[in-house]
N, C-alpha and C positions, 0 to 999 in steps of 0.2 A: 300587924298582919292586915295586910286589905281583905274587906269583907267580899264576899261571892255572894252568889244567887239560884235561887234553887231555878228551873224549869220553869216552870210556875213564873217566879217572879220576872224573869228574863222576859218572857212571853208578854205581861204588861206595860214592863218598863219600853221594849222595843215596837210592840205591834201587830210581832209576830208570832204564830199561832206557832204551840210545842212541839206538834208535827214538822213546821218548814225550820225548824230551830235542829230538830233530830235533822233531817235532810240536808241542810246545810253544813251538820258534824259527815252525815255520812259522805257527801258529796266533795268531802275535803275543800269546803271553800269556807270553813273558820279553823284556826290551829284546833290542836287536841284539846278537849274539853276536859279540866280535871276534873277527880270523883272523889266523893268525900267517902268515907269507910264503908257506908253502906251502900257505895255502886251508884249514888245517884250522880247526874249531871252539877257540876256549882261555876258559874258564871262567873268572869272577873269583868270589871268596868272595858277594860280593852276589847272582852269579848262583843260585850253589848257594842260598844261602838263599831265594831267592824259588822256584826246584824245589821246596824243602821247604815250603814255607808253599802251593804250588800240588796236591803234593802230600795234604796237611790240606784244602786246598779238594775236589778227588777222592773222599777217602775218607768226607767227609763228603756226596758225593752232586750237592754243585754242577754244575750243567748246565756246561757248557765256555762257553755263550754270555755264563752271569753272569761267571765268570774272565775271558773278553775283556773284559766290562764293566769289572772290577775292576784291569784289568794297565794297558788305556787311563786310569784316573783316576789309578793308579798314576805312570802318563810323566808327568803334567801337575805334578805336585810337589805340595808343602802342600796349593798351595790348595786341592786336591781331597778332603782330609782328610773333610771333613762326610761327603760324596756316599761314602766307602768305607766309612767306618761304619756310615752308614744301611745300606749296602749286606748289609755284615758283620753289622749287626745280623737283617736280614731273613731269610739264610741260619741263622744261629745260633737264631731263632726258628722256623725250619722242623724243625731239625734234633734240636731239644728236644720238638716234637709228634710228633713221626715214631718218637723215643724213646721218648715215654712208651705209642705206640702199642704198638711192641715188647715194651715191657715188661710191660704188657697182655697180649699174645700169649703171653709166656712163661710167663706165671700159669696161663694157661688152659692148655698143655700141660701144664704141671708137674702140674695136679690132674687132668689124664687119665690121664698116667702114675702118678700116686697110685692111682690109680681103677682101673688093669690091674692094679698089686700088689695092691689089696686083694681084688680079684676071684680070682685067683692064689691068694693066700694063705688065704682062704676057701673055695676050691673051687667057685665059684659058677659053674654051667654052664649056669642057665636066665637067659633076658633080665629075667624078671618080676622076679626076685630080684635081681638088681642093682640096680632101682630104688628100692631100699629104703635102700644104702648110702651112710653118712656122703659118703663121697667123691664119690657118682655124685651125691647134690643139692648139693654142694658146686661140682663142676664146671659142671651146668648154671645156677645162680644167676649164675657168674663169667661163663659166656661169654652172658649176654644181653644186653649189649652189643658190638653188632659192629665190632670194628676189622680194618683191613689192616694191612698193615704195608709199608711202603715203599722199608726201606733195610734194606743188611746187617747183618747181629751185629757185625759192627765197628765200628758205630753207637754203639755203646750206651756208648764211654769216648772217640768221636769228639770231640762237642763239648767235653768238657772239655782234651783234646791241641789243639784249636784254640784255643784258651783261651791254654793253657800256651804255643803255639809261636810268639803273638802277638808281632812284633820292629818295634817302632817305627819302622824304617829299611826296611822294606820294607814297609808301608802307607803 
């Protein structure tokens, strides 16, 4: 008999707090949770691994609605194979422009901060004379293109950990 896991245990082995573990039972984005006699929650290894891969879905920004999508084609077996990948593919595509948005963003900080050392370290206390430096037409050339940015700095090695924590058995 493969062993389970009580709440508790699931919670440290995954990461995730007992609360977003109830939430994810209640949310129908892990199968039915079996109960041992006395009504608690008990974990199998498949469970845990699908928290982990729901998990990478989260941290990568997925709305909870796409994850119900993905947990419902998930139940239906194989056949649903096509429909998760497209699916997977469409998130993993969001999450690479959203990327490179950010990393956009950080260029243009990194050359403002260049832009305060050089200031700094020049001495330069009138505005007119900043505009003269390496760094200050460097910064405004970078940021004339306007991005947002959409998702956390944990974005930014997301999609490749969704990559990596891809487990056949639970797609």
């Amino acid at each position: 008999m493969e062993r389970t896991f009580t709440i508790q245990e699931a919670s440290l082995m995954t990461g995730v707090s007992a609360h977003t573990l109830r939430y994810y039972e209640r949310m129908n984005l892990l199968d039915s949770i079996n109960r041992d006699d006395s009504g608690y929650r008990r974990f199998t290894n498949y469970d845990l691994d699908c928290v982990r891969f729901l998990t990478k879905l989260r941290t990568t920004k997925m709305p909870i609605r796409q994850m119900q999508q993905f947990a419902e084609l998930r139940r239906q077996g194989l056949s649903s194979a096509h429909q998760r990948r497209l699916l997977l593919e469409e998130h993993y595509n969001a999450v690479l422009a959203s990327q490179q948005e950010l990393n956009h963003s950080l260029e243009i900080i990194s050359k403002k901060i260049a832009y305060y050392k050089e200031l700094e370290e020049k001495e330069i206390t009138n505005e007119e004379d900043s505009y003269h430096l390496p760094t200050y037409i460097a910064m405004v050339q970078a940021g004339k293109i306007n991005h947002s940015v959409h998702i956390s700095l944990k974005a930014e090695t997301a999609a490749q950990e969704l990559i990596d924590q891809l487990d056949p058995a639970i797609l």
